[in-house]
C-alpha positions in Angstrom: 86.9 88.3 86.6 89.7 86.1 85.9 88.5 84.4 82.8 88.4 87.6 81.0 91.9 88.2 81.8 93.0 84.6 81.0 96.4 84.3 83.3 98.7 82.4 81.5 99.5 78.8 83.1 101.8 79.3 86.2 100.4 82.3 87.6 98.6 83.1 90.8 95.7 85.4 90.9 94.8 87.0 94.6 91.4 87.3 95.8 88.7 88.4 99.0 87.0 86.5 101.1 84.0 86.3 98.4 86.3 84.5 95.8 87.3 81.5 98.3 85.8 78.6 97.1 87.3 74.9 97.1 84.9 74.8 93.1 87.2 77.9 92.0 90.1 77.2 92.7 90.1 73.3 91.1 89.0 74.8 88.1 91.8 77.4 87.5 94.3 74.5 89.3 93.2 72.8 86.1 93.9 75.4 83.6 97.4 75.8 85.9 96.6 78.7 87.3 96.5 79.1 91.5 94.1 81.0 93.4 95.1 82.4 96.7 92.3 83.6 98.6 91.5 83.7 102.5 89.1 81.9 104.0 85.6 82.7 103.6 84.5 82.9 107.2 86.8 85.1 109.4 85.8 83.2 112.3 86.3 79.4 111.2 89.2 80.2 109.4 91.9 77.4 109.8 94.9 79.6 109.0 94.0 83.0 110.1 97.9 84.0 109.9 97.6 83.0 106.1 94.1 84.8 105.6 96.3 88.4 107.3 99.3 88.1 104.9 97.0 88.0 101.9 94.8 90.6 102.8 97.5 93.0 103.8 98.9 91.9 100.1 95.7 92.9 98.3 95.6 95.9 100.2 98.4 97.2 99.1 97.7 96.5 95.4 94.3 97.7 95.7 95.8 101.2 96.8 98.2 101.2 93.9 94.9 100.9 92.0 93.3 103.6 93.6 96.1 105.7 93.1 96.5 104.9 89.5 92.9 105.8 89.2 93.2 108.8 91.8 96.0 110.8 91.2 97.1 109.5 88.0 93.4 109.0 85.8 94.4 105.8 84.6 90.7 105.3 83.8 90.9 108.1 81.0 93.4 108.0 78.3 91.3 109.2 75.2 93.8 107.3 73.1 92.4 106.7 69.9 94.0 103.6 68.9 96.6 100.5 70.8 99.6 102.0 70.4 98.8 105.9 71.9 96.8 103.7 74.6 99.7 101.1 75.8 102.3 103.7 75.9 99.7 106.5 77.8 99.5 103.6 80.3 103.1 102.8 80.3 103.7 106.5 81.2 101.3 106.6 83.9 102.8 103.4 86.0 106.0 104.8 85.3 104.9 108.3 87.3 103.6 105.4 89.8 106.7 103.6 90.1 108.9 106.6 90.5 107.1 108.3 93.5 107.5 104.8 94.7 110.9 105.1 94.0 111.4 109.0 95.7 109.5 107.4 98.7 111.3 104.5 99.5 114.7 106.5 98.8 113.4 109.1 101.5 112.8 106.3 104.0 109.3 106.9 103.7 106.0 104.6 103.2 106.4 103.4 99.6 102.5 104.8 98.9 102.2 107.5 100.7 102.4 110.4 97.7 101.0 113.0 99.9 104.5 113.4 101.5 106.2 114.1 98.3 104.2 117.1 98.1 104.2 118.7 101.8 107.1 117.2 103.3 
């Protein structure tokens, strides 16, 4: 997935388990781009404290995702050319950001919506 997106040199790109590999990761190190990934075996992992932090870290992004595509229909702009697209988009991680926003400034969990809403 990440030569589609083509990171630019200097960026990291976070995987699973199923993207470690020693292969992968010298050939985005030679386009300058770092892959951080655990471990692929839970059990024979050498840094299990490393292998936590990163999945906790994808976690959260992949609930951002899923409440992008959730709540906000990210998936379905109907924008019928790049500029009614990018700024439908814009609009949506903005709603994103600012129940973020309300939620941390509560003192609640930055992603948990459902509290806006009922509490």
């Amino acid at each position: 997935m990440v030569d589609p997106l083509d990171p630019p040199p200097g960026s990291a790109v976070v995987g699973d388990r199923n993207y470690w590999s020693p292969k992968a990761a010298a050939e985005l190190a030679d386009r300058g781009v770092k892959l951080v990934a655990p471990f692929r075996t839970k059990s024979k992992d050498p840094g299990p404290r490393r292998s936590r932090r990163i999945s906790r870290f994808r976690w959260i992004i992949e609930t951002a995702f899923g409440q992008l595509a959730g709540r906000f229909h990210i998936e379905r702009t109907w924008a019928r050319d790049v500029w009614h697209l990018s700024h439908r988009v814009i609009r949506k991680v903005l709603g994103h950001t600012i129940a973020v926003w309300l939620n941390v400034t509560a003192g609640r969990p930055p992603l948990d919506f459902d509290g806006l809403v009922t509490g």
